[in-house]
Rosetta silent file (secondary structure, phi, psi, omega in degrees, C-alpha in Angstrom):
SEQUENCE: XXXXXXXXXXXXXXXXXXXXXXXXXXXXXXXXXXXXXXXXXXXXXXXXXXXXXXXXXXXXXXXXXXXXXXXXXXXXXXXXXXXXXXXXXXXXXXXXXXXXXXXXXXXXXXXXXXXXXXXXXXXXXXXXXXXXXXXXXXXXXXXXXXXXXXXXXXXXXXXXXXXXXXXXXXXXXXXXXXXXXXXXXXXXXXXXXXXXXXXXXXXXXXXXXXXXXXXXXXXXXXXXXXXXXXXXXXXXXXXXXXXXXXXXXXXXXXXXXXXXXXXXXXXXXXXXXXXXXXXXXXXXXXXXXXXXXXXXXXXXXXX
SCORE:     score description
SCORE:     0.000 S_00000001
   1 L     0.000  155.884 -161.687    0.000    0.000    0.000 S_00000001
   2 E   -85.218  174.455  158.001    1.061    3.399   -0.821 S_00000001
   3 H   -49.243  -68.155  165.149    1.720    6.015    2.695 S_00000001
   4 H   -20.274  -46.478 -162.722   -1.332    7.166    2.439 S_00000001
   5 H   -89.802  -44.787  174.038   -3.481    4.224    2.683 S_00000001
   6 H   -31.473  -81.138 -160.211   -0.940    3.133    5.797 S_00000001
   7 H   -38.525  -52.747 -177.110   -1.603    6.573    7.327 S_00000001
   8 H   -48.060  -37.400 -167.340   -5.413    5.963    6.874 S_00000001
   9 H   -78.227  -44.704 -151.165   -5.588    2.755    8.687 S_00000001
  10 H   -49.801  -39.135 -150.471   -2.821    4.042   11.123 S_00000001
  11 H  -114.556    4.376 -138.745   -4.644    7.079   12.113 S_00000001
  12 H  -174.927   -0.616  164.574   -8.377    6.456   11.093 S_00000001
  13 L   -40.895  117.240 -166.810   -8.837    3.036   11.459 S_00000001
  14 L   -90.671   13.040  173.134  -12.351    2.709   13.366 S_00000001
  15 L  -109.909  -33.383 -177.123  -10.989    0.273   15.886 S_00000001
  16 L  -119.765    3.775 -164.908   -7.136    0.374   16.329 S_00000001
  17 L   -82.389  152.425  179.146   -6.708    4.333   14.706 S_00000001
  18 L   -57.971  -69.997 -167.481   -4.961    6.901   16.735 S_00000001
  19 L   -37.069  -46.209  167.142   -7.428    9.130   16.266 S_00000001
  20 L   -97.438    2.449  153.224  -10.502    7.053   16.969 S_00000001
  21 L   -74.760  153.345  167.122   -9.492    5.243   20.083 S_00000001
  22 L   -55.601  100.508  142.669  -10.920    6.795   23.283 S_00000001
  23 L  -130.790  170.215  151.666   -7.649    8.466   24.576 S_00000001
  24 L   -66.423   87.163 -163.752   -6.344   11.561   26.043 S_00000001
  25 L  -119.457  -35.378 -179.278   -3.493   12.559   22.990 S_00000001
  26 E  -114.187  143.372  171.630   -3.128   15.992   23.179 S_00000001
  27 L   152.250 -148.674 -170.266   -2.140   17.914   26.440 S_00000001
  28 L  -128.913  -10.692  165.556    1.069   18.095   29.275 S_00000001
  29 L   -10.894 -176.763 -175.869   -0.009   15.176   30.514 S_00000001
  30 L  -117.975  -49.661  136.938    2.134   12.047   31.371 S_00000001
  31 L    69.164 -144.417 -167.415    0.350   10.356   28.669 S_00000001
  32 L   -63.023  176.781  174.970   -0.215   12.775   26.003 S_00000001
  33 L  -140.158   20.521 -169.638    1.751   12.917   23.622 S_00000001
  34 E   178.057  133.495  167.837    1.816   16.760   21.970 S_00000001
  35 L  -123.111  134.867 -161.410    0.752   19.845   22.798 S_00000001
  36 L  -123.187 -159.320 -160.964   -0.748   22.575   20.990 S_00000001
  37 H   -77.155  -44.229  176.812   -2.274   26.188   21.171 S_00000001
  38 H   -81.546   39.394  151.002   -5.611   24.707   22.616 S_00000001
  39 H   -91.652  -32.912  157.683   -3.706   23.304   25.679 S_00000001
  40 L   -31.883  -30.524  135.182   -3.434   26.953   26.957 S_00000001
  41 L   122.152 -153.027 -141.191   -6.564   26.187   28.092 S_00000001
  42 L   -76.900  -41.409 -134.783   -9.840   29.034   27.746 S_00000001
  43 H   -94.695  -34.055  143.383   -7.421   31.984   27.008 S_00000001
  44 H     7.142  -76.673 -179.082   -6.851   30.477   23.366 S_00000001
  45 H   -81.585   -9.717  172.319  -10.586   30.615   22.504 S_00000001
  46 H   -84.481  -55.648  162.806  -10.572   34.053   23.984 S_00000001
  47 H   -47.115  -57.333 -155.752   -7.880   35.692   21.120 S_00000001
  48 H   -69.010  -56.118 -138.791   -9.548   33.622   18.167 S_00000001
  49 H   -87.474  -11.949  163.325  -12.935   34.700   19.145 S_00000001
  50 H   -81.170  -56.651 -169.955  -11.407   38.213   19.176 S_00000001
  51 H   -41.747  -44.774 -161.262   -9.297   37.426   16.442 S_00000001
  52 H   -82.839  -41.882  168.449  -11.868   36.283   14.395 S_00000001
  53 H   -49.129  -39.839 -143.879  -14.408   39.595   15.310 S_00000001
  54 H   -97.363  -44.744 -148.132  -12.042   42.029   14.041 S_00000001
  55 H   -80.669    2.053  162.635  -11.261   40.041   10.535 S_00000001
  56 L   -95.024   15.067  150.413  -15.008   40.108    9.896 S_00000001
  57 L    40.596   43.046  160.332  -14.351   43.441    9.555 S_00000001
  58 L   104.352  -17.012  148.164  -17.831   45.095   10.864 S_00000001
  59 L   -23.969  106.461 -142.750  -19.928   42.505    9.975 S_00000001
  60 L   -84.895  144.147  166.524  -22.745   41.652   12.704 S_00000001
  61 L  -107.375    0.563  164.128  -21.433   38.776   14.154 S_00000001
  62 L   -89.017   23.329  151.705  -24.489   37.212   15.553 S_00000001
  63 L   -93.398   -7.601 -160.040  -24.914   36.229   12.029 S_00000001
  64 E  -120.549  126.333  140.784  -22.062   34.207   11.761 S_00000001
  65 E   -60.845  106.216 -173.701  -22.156   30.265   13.209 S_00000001
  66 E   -73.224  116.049  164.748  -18.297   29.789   14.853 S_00000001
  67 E  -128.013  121.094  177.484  -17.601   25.792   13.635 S_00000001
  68 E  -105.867  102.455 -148.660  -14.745   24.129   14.643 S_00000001
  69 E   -68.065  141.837  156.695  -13.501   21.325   12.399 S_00000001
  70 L    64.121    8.813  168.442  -11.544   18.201   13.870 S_00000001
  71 L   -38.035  114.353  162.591  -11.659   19.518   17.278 S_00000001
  72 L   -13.230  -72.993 -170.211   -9.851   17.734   20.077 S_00000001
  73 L   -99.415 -178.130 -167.407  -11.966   18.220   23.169 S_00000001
  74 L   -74.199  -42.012  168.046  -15.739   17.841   23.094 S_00000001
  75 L   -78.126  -31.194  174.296  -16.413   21.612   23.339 S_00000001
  76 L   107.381 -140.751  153.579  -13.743   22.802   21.024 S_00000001
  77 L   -78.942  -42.433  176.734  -12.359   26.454   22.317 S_00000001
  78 L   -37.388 -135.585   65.680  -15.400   28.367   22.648 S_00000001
  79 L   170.253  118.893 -168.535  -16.101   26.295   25.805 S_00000001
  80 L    36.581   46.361  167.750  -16.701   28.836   28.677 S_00000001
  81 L  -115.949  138.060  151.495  -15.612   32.100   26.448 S_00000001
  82 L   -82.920  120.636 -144.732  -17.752   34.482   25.964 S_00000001
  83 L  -139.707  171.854 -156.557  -17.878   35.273   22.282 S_00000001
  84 L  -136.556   54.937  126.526  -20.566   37.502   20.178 S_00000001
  85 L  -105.764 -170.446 -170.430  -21.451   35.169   17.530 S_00000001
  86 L   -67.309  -40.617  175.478  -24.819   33.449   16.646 S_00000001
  87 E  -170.886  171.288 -178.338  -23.301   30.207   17.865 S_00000001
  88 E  -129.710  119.401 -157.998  -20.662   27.686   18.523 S_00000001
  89 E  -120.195  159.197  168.993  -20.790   24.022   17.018 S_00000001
  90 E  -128.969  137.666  158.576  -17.465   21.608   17.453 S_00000001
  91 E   -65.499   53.618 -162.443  -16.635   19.094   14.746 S_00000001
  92 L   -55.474  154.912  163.661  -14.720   15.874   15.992 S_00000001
  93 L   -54.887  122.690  166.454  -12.432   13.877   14.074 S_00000001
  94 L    90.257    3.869  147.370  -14.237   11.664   11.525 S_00000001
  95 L   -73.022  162.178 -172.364  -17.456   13.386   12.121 S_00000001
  96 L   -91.009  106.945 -156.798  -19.462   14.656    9.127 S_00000001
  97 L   -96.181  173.175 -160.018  -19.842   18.416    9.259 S_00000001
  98 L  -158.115  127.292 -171.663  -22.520   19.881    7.361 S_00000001
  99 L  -113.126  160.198  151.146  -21.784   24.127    6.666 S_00000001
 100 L  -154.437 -162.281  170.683  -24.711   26.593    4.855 S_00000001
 101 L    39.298 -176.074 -174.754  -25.623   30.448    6.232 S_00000001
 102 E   -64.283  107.536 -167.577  -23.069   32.563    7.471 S_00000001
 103 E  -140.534  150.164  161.842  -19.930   31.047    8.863 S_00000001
 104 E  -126.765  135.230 -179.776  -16.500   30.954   10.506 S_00000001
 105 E  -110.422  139.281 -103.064  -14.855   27.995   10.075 S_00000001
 106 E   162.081  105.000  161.482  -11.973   27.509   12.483 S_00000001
 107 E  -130.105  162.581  162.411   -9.041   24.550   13.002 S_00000001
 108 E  -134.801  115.067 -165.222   -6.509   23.874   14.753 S_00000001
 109 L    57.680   31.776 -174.270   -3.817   21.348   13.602 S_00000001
 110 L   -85.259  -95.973 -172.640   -7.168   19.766   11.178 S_00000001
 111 L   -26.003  -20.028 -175.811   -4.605   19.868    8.094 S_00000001
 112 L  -101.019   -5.791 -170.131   -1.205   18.162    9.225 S_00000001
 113 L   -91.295    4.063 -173.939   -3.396   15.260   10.702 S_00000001
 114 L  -105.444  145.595 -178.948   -4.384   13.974    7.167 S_00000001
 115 L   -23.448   98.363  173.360   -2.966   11.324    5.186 S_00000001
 116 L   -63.331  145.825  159.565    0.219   11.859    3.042 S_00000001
 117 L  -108.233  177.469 -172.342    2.087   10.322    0.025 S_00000001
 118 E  -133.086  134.765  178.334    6.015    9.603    0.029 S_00000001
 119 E  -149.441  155.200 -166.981    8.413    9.801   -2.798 S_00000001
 120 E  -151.042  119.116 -169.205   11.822    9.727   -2.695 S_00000001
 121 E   -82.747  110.579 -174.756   14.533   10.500   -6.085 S_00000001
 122 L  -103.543   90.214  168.121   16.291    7.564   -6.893 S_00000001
 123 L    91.911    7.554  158.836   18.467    6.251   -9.841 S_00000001
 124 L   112.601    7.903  166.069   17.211    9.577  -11.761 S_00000001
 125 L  -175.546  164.528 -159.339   13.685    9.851  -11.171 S_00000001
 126 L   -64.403  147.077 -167.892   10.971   10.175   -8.492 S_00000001
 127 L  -140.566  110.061  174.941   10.269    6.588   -6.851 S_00000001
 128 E   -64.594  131.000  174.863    6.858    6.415   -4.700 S_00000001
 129 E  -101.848  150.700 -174.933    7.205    5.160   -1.382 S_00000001
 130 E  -145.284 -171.601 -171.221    4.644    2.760    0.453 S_00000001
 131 E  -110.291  177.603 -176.819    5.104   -0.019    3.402 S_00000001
 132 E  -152.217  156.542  174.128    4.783   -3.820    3.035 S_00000001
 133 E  -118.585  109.875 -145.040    4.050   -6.132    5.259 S_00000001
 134 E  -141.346  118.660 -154.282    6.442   -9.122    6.201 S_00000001
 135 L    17.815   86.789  178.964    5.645  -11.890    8.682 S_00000001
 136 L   102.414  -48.606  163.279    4.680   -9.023   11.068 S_00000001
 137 E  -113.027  135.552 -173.950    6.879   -6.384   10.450 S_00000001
 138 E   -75.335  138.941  169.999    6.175   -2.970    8.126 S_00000001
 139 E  -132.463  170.462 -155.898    9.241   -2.317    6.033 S_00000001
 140 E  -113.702  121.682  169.119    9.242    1.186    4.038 S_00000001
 141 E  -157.326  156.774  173.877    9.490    0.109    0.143 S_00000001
 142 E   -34.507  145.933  172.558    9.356    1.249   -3.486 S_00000001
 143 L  -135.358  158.288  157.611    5.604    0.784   -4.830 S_00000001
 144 L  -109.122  138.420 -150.432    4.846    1.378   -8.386 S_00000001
 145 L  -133.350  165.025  146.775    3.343    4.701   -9.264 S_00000001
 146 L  -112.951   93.542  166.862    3.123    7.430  -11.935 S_00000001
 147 L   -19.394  145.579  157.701    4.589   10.521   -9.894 S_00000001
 148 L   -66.304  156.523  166.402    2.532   13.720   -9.787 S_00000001
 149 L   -86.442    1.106  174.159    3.916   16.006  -12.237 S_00000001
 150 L  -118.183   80.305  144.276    4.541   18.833  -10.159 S_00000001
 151 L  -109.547  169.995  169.662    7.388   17.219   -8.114 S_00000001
 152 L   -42.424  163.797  169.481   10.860   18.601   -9.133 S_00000001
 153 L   -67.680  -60.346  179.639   12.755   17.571  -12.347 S_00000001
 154 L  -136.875  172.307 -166.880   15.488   16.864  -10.665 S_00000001
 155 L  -149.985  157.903  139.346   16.666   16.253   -7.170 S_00000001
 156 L    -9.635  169.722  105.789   19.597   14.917   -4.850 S_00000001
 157 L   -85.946  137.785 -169.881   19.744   11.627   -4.438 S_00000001
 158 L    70.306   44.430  152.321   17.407   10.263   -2.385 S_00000001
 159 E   -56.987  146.879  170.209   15.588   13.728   -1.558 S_00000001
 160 E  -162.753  150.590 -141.034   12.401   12.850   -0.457 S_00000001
 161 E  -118.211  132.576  162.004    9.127   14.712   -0.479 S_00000001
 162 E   -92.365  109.492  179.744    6.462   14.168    2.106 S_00000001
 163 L  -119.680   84.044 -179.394    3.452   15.528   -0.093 S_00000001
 164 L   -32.255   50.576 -166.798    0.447   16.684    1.652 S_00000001
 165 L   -54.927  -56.636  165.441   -2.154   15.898   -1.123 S_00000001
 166 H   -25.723  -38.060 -162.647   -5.007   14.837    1.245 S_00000001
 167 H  -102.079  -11.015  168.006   -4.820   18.450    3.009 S_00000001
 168 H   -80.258  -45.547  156.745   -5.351   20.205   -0.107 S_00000001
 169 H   -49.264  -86.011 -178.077   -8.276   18.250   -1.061 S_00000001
 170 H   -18.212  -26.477 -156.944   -9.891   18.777    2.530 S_00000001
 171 H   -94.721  -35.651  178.558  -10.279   22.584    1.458 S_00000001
 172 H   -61.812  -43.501 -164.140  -12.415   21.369   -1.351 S_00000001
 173 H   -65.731  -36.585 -178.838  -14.012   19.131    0.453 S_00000001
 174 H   -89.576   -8.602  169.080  -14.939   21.894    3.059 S_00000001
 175 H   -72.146  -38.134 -170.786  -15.865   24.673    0.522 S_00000001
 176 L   -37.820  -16.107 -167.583  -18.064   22.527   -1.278 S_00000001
 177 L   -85.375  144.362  159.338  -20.957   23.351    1.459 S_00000001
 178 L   -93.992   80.398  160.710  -22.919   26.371    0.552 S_00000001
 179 L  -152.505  143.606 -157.541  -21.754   28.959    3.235 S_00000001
 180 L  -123.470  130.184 -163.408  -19.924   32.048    3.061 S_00000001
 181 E   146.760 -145.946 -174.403  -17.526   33.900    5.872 S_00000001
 182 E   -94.076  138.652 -161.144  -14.008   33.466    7.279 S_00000001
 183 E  -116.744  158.120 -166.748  -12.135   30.477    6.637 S_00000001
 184 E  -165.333   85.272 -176.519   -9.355   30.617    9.837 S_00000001
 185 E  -107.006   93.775  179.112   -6.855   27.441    9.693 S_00000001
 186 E   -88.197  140.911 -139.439   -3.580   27.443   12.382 S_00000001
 187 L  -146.330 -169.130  131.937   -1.326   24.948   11.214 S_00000001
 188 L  -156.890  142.618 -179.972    1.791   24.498   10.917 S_00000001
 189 E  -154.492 -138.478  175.017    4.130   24.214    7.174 S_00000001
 190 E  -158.304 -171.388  158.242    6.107   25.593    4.693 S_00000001
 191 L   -87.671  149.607 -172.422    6.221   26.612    1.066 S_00000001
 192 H   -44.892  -71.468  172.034    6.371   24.752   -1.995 S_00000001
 193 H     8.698  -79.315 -148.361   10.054   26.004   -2.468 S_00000001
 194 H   -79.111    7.346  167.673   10.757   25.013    0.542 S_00000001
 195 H   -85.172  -40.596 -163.757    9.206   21.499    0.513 S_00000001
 196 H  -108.378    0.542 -177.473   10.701   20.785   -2.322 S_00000001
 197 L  -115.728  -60.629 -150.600   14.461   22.139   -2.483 S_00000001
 198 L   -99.790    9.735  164.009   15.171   22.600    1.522 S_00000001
 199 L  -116.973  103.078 -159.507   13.985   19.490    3.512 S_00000001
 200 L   -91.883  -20.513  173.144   15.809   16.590    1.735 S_00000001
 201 L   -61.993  -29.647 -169.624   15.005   14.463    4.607 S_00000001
 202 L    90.306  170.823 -175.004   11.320   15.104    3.860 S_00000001
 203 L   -78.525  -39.683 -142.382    8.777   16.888    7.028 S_00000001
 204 L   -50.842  140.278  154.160    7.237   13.080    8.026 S_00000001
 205 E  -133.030  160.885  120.356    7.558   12.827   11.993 S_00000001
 206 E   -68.573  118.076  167.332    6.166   10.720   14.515 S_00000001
 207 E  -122.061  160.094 -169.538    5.237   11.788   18.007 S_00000001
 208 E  -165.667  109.939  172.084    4.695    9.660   20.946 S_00000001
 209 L    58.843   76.219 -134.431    4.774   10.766   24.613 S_00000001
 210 L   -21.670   71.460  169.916    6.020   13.862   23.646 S_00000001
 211 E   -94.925  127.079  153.125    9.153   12.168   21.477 S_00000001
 212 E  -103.053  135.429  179.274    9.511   13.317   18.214 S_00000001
 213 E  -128.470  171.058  161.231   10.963   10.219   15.755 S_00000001
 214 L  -116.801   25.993 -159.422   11.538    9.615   12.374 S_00000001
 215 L   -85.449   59.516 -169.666   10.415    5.818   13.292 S_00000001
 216 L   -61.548  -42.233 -147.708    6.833    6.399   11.000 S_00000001
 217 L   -86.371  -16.333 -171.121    6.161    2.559   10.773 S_00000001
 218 L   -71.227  144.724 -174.661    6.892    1.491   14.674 S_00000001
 219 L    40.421   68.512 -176.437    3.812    1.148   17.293 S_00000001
 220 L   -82.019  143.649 -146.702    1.306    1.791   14.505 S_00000001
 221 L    28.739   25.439  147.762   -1.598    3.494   15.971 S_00000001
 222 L  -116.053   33.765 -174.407   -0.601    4.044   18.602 S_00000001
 223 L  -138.448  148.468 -173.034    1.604    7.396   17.595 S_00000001
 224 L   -74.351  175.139 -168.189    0.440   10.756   16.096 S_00000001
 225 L  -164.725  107.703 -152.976    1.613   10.818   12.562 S_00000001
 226 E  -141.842  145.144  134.063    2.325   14.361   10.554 S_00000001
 227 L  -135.013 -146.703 -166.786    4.061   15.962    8.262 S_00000001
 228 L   -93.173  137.584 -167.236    4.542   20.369    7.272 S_00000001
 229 E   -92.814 -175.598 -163.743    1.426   21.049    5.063 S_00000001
 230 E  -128.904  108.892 -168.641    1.968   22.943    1.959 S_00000001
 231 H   -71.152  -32.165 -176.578    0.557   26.338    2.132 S_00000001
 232 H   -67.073   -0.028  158.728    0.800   27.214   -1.185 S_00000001
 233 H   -64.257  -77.983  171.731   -1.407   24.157   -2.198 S_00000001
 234 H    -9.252  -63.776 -147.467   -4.014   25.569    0.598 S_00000001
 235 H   -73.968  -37.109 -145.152   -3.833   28.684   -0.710 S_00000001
 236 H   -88.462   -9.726 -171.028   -4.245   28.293   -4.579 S_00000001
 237 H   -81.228  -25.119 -152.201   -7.601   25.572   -3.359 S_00000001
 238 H   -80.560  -28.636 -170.723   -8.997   28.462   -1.436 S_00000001
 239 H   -68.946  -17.024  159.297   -8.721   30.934   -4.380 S_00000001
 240 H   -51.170  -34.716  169.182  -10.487   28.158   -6.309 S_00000001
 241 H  -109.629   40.757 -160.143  -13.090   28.452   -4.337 S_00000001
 242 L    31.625   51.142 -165.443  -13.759   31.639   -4.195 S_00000001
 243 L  -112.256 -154.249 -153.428  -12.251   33.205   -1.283 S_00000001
 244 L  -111.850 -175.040  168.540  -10.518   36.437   -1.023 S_00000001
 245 L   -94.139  131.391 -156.261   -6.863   36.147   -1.048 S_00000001
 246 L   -74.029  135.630  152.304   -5.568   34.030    1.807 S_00000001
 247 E   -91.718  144.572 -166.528   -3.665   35.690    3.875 S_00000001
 248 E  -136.174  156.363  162.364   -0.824   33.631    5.939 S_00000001
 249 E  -153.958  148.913  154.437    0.973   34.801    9.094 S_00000001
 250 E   -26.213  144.174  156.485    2.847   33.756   12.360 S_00000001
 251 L   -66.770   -3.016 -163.799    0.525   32.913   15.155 S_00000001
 252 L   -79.368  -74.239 -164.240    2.712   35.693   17.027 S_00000001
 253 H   -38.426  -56.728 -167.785    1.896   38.147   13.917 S_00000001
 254 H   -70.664    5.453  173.558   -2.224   36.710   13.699 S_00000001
 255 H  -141.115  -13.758  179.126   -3.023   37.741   17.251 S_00000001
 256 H   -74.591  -62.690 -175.230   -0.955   40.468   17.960 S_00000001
 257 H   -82.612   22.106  167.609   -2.556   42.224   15.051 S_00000001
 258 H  -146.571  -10.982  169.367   -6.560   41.131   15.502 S_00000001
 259 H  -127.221   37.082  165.567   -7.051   40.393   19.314 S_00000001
 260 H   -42.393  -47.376 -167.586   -4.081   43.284   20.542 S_00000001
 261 H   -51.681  -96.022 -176.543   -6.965   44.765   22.632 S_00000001
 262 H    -6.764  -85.973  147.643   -7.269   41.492   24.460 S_00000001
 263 H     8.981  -97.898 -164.640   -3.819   40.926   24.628 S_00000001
 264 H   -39.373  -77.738  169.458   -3.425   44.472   26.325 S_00000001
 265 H    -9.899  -51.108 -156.640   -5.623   43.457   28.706 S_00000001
 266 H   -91.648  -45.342 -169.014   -4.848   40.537   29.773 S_00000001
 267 H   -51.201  -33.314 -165.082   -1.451   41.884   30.013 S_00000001
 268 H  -106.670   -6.778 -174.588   -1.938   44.551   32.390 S_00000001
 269 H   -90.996  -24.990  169.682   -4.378   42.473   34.653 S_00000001
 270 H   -85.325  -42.211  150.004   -1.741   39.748   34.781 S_00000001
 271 L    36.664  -76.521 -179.372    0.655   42.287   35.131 S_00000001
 272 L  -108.306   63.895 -175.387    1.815   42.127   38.825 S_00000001
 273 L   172.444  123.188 -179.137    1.799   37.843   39.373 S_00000001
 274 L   -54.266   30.148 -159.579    3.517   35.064   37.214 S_00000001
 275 L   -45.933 -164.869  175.696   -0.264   33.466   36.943 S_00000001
 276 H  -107.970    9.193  165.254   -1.168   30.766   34.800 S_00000001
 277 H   -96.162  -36.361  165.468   -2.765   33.019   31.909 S_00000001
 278 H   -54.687  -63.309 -179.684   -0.079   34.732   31.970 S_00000001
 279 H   -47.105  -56.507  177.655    2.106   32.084   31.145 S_00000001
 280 H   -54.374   -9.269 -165.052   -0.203   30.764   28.282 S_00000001
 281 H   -92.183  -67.814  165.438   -0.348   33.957   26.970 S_00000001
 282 H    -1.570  -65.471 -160.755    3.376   34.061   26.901 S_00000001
 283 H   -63.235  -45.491  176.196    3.493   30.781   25.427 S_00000001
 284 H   -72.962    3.974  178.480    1.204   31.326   22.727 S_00000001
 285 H   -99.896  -51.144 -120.928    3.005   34.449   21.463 S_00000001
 286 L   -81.158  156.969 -159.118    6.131   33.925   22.599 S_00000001
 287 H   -75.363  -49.673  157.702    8.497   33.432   19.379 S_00000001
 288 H  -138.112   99.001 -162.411   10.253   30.568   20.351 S_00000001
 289 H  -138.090 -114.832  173.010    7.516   28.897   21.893 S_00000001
 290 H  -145.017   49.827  157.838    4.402   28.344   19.341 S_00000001
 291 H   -74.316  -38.691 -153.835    4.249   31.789   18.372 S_00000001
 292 L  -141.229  -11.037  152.211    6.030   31.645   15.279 S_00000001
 293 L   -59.839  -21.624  169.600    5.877   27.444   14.944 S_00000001
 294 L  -123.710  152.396  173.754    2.125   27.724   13.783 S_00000001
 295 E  -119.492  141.212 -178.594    0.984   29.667   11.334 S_00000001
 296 E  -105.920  151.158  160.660   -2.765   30.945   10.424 S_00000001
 297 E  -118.915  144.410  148.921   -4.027   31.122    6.753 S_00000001
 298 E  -150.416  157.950  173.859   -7.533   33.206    6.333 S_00000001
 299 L  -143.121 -174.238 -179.001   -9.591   34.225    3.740 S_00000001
 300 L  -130.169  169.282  174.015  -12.987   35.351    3.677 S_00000001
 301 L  -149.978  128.534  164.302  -15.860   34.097    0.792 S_00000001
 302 L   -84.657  177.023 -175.247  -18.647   36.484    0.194 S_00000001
 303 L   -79.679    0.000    0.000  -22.483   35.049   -0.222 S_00000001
């Protein structure tokens, strides 16, 4: 089977997949096994829901339904914020969302969690990689393929491209719904460029109790599975789909410059005591913390 179809079972399986066992996966936990912006806990869902007010840019906002795809927890962020839209729905992994009316749609980490292919330039041309299975054990081996045509010409040898088709597709898959608003995805990736000239190793990681490997095929399902999405794929589906032109920035950049008020706030009320808002606040800003490791893309789509 190609990576992909691995990845599917690995992660999406509906009995042995990471994703779809009952566990506790993201958090600081003893555990978990990764932590992200919506481990900060409530003060998260307080900047996006600011965040998200300002880029609708005057817009009534109790027109707009907040829905948050592939959420984690049960509530999503919204969960005890107070936030001035019409409502707040959460999406779990491998539920079926269903979008219309006036919307902001809102992930976190949705895109790096989807299925991948692997190719790796060999003997003078691109060679797809997939696993096999052998009394027991996965080994990583050539499959036969017709490359996409927009990998490189040429490469090193044995450059190899983790290539985030699957997460490109997802944008189709969620514009296809008839609803119109802010599309608001924090991630984290790179650029084609730099997918395809400056990681020769390829992005793919494994994490597992927070361990990062490059050990993809070992303890299958039970380890997260990832690799850097590609924005400029993202970007060129959303313009496809009629959205405005995506904008992408550090999270450090995307909240400093749509919830500063908040921020300020929080800032001066935290002010004289290390608290624990403080610290998240810190964290989620702080540059190198996972201020400037995720990145937001948004666009808007009018009705």
């Amino acid at each position: 089977m190609n990576f992909a179809q691995f990845m599917e079972l690995a992660l999406y399986h509906p009995e042995v997949g990471y994703y779809t066992r009952p566990r506790i996966r993201v958090g600081y936990g003893e555990k978990t096994d990764f932590f992200t912006s919506s481990s900060s806990g409530k003060i998260f869902g307080e900047l996006m829901a600011a965040a998200c007010l300002k880029l609708l840019a005057g817009a009534d906002p109790r027109n707009f339904e907040f829905v948050e795809l592939g959420a984690e927890t049960e509530h999503g962020i919204l969960a005890g914020v107070s936030h001035p839209f019409r409502s707040a729905r959460t999406v779990r992994f491998g539920e079926p969302w269903r979008l219309s009316g006036s919307c902001i749609v809102f992930s976190n980490e949705l895109f790096d969690a989807q299925p991948f292919r692997r190719f790796a330039y060999r003997r003078g041309g691109w060679r797809e990689l997939g696993v096999e299975i052998r009394i027991q054990e996965l080994f990583e081996v050539e499959i036969d393929s017709t490359p996409p045509t927009n990998l490189p010409i040429e490469a090193t040898e044995d450059y190899r491209i983790d290539a985030p088709f699957a997460a490109a597709d997802l944008i189709d898959s969620i514009s296809s719904d008839l609803w119109s608003g802010l599309f608001v995805a924090c991630d984290y990736g790179k650029s084609w460029p730099e997918i395809a000239h400056n990681t020769p190793g390829g992005t793919a990681r494994a994490y597992f109790n927070h361990t990062q490997s490059n050990r993809l095929l070992e303890q299958a399902g039970n380890k997260d599975l990832t690799c850097h999405i590609c924005w400029d794929w993202l970007s060129d589906r959303l313009r496809r789909n009629r959205f405005s032109i995506p904008t992408l920035e550090s999270q450090e950049s995307f909240l400093v410059r749509n919830a500063g008020e908040t921020i300020a706030t929080i800032s001066t009320e935290e002010a004289l005591r290390m608290s624990q808002r403080k610290l998240a606040l810190m964290q989620l800003l702080h540059p190198s913390h996972l201020g400037q490791k995720f990145q937001v893309l948004h666009a808007f789509r009018a009705a």
